[in-house]
Short mmCIF file of the C-alpha atoms (twelve columns), coordinates in Angstrom:
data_MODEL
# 
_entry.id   MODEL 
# 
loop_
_atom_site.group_PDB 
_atom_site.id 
_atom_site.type_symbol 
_atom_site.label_atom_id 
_atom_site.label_alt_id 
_atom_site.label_comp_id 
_atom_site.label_asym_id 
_atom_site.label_seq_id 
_atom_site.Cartn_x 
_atom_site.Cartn_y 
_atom_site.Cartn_z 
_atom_site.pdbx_PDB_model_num 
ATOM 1   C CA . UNK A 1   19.482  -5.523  -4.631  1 
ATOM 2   C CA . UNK A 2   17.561  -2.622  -4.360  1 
ATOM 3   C CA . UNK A 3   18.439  0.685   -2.995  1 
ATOM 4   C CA . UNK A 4   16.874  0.852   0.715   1 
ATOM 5   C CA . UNK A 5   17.059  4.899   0.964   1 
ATOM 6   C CA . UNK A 6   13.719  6.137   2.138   1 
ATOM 7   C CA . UNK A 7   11.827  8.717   -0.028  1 
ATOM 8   C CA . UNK A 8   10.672  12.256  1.845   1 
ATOM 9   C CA . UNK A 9   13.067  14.072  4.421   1 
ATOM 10  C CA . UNK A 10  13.463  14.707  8.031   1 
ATOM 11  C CA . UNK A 11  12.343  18.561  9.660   1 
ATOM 12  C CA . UNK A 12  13.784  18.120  12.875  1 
ATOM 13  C CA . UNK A 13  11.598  14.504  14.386  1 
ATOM 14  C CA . UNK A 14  9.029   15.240  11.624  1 
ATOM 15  C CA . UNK A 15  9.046   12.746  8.246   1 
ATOM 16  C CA . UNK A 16  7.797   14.713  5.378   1 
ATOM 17  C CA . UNK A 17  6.864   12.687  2.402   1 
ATOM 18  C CA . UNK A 18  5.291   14.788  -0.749  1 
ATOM 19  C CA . UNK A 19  3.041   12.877  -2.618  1 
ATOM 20  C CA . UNK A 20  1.178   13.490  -5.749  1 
ATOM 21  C CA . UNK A 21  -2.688  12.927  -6.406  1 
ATOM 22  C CA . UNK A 22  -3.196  11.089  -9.656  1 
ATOM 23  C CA . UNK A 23  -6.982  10.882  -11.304 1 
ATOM 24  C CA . UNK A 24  -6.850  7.283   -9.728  1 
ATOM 25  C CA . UNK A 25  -6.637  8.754   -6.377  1 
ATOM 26  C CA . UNK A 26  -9.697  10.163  -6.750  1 
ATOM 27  C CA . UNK A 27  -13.768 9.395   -6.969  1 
ATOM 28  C CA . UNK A 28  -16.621 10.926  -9.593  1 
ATOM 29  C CA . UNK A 29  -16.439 14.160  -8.069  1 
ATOM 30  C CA . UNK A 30  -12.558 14.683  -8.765  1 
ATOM 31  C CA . UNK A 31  -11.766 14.482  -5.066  1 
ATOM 32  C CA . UNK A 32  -9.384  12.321  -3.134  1 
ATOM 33  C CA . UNK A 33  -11.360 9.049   -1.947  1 
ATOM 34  C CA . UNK A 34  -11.174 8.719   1.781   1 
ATOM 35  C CA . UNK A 35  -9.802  5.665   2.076   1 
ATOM 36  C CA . UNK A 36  -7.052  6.855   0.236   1 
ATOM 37  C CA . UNK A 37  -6.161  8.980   2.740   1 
ATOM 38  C CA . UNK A 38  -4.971  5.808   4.758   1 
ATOM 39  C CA . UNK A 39  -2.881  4.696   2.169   1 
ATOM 40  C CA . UNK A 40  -0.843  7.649   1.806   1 
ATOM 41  C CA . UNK A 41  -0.264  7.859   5.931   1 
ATOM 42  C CA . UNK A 42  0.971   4.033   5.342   1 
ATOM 43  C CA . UNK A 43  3.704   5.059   2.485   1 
ATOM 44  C CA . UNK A 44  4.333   8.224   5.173   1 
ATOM 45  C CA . UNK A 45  4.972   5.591   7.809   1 
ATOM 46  C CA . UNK A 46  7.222   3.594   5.189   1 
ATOM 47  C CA . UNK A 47  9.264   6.048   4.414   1 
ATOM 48  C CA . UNK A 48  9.552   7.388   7.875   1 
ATOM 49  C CA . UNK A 49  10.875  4.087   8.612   1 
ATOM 50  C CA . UNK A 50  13.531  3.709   5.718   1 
ATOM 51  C CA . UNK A 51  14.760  7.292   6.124   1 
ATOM 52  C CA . UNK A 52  15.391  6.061   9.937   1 
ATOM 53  C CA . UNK A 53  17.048  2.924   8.958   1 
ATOM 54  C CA . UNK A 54  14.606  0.790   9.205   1 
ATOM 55  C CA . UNK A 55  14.063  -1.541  6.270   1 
ATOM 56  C CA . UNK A 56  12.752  -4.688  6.935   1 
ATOM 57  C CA . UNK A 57  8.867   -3.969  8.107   1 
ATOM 58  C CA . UNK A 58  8.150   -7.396  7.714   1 
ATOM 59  C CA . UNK A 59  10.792  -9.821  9.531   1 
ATOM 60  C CA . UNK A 60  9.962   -13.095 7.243   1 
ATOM 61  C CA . UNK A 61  13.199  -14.882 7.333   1 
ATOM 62  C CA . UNK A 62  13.758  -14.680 11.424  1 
ATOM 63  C CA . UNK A 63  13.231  -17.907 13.129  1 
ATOM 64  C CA . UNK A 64  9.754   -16.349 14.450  1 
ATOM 65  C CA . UNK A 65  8.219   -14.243 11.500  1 
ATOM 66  C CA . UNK A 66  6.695   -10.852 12.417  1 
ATOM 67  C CA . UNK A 67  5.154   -7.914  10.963  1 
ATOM 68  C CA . UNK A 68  4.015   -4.556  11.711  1 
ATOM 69  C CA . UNK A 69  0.606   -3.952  11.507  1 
ATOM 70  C CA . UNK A 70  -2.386  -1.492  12.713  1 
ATOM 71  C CA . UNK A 71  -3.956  -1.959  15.955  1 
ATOM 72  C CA . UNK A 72  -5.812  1.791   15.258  1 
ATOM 73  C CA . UNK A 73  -6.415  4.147   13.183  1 
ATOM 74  C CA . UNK A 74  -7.959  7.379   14.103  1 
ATOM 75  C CA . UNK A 75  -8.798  9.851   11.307  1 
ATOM 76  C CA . UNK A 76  -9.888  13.114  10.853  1 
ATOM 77  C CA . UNK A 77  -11.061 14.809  7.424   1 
ATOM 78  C CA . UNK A 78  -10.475 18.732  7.428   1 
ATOM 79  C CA . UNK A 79  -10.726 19.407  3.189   1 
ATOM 80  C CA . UNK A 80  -10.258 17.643  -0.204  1 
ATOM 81  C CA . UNK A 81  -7.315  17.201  -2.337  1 
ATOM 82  C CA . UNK A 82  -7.806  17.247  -5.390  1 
ATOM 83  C CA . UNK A 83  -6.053  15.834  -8.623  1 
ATOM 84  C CA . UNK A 84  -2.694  16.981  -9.706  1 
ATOM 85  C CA . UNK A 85  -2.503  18.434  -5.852  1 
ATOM 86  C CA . UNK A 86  0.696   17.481  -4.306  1 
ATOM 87  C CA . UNK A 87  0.389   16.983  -0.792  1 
ATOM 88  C CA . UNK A 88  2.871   16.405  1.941   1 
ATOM 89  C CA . UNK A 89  2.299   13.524  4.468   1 
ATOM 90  C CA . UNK A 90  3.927   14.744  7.644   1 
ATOM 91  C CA . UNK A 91  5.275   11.821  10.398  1 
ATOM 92  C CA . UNK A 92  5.904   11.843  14.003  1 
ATOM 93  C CA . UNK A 93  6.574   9.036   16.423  1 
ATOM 94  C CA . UNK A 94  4.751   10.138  19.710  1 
ATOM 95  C CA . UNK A 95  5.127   7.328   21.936  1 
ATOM 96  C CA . UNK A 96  6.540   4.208   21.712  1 
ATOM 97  C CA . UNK A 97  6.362   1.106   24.226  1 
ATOM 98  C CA . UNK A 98  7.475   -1.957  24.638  1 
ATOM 99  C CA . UNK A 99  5.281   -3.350  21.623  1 
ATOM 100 C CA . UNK A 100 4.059   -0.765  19.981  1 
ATOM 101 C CA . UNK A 101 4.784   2.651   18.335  1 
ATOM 102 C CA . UNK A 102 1.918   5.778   18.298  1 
ATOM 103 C CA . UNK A 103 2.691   8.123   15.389  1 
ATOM 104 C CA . UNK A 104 1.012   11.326  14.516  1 
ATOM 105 C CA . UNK A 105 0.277   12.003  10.726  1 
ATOM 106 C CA . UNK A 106 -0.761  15.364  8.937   1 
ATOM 107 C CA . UNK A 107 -2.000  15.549  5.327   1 
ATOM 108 C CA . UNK A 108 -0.780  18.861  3.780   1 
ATOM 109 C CA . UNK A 109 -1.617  21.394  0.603   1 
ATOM 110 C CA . UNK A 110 0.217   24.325  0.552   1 
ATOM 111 C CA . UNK A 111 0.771   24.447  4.149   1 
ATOM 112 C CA . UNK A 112 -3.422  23.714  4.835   1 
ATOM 113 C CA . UNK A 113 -4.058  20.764  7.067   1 
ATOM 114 C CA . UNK A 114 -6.494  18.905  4.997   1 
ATOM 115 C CA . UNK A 115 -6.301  15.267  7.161   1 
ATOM 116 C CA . UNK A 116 -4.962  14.306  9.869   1 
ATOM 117 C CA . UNK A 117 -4.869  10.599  11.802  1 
ATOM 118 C CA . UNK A 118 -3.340  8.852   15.206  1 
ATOM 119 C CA . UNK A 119 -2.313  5.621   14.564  1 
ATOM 120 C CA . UNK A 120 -1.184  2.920   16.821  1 
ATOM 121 C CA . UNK A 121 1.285   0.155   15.754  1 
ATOM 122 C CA . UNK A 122 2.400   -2.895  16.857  1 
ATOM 123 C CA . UNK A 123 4.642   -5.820  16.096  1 
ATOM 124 C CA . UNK A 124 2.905   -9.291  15.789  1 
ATOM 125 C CA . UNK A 125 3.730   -13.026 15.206  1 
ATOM 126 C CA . UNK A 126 1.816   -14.758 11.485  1 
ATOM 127 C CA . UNK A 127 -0.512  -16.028 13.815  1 
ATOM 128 C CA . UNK A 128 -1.244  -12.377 15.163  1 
ATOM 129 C CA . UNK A 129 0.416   -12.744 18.920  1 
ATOM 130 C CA . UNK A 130 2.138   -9.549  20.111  1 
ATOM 131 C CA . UNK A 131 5.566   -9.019  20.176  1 
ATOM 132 C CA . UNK A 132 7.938   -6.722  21.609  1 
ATOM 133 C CA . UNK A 133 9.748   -4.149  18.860  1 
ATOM 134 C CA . UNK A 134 13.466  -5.799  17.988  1 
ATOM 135 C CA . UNK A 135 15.974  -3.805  20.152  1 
ATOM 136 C CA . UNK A 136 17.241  -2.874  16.619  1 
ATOM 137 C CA . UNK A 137 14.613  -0.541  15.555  1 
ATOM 138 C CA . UNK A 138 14.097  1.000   19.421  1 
ATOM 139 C CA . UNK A 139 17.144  2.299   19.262  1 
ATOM 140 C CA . UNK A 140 16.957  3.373   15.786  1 
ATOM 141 C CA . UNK A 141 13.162  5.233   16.980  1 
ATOM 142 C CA . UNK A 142 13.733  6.515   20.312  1 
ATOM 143 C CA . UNK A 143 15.903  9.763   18.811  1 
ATOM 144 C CA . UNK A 144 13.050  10.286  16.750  1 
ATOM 145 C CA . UNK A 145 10.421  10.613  19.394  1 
ATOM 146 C CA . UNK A 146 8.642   13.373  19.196  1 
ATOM 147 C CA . UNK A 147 7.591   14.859  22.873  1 
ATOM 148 C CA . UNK A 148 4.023   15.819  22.835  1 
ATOM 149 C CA . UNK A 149 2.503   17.793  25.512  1 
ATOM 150 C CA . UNK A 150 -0.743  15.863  27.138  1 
# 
């Protein structure tokens, strides 16, 4: 079986996962691709997850399958990373209701934003109904919730 320990560290409520650009990351002009960008904040979010003891995303085997998934993605570009950079993708849980979960992500370089993204969550049937987050994970987020002022 393997080992379900998240990657990356806690500061405080934050998730910080350092991640390093490879040439693949990036387009002609030796830059990070934007949509890129998105897939690091989703192996942020992973690993924010498994590092709070969360490690089934996707609940296949319950009697009612569900899934996390994106209901929105806001995203911001600041500057480039660039290959060999390695970048820290920071994590933060901001809100969290009954079915879904608002996180904050940051792209770092050496302590420079270069991204940064709102993203909304949510847990949903195969078939794509809503569904509330499992009791299970609440209680293993709401620790973790960042306050934010409005």
């Amino acid at each position: 079986m393997p080992d379900a320990q998240g990657f990356g560290h806690f500061e405080g409520k934050i998730h910080i996962l350092p991640i390093r650009i490879y040439y693949e990351d990036t387009d002609l002009s030796g830059v990070v691709y934007h949509a890129n960008y998105l897939r690091f904040m989703e192996r942020g979010r992973s690993e924010f997850f498994r590092c709070a003891g969360i490690t089934r995303l996707a609940m296949l085997d319950d009697a009612e399958p569900t899934a996390w998934t994106l209901r929105k993605a806001t995203l911001e570009y600041l500057r480039p990373a660039r290959v060999d950079d390695l970048i820290e993708v920071h994590t933060a849980c901001t809100a969290l209701t009954g079915a879904r979960m608002n996180a904050d992500q940051k792209i770092y370089l050496s302590g420079q934003l270069l991204t940064r993204g709102q993203i909304e969550a949510c847990v949903i049937t195969l078939s794509g109904k809503p569904r509330r987050i499992p009791e299970e994970f609440r209680g293993k987020l709401l620790p973790l919730l960042l306050e934010t002022k409005a």
